[in-house]
C-alpha positions in Angstrom: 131.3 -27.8 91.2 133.6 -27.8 94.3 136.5 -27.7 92.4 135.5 -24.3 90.4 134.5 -22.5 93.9 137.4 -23.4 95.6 139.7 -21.8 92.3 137.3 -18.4 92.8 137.7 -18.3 96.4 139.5 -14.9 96.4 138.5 -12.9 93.6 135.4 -11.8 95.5 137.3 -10.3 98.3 139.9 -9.0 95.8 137.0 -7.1 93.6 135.8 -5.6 97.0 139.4 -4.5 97.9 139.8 -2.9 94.4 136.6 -1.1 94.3 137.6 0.2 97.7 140.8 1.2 97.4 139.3 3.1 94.1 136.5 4.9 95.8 138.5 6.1 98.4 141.0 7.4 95.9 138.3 9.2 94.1 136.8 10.6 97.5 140.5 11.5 98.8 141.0 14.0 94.9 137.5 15.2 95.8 138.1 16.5 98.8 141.8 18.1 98.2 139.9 20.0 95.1 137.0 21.5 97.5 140.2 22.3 100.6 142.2 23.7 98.2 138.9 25.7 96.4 138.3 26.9 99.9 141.9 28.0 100.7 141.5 30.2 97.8 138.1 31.7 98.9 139.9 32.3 102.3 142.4 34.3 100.8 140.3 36.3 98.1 138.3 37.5 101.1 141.4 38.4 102.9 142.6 40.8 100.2 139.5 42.2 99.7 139.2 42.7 103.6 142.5 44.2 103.4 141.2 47.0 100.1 138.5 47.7 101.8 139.9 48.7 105.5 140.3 52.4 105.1 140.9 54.9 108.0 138.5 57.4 106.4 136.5 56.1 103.8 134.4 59.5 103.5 137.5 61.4 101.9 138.3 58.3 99.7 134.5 58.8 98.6 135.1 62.3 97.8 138.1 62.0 96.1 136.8 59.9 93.7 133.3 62.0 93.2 135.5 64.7 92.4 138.2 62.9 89.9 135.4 61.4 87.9 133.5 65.1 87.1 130.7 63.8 89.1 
């Protein structure tokens, strides 16, 4: 019996490592998918910040009332 624990000594430790090492590899693909999801929000908002800044947004109103036969 001493003989067979003593040959399995470090395949404990080593599973551990393994399942470690592949958890964190999962976690560390998980989170550069949600960064770069969120760096794409970011910018999305930024153009649509940048449409939506008008100096008079009454006329651009107007304009478009009157082009569509409204």
């Amino acid at each position: 019996m001493r003989i067979i624990m003593r040959k399995e000594n470090g395949s404990a430790t080593l599973f551990v490592l393994v399942a470690m090492i592949f958890i964190t590899i999962v976690l560390l693909i998980i989170y550069m998918n949600v960064r770069e999801k969120n760096n794409n929000q970011l910018q999305e908002i930024n153009k649509i910040q940048e449409e939506y800044q008008m100096e008079n947004i009454e006329q651009e109103y107007e304009a478009t009332l009157e082009n569509s036969g409204f």
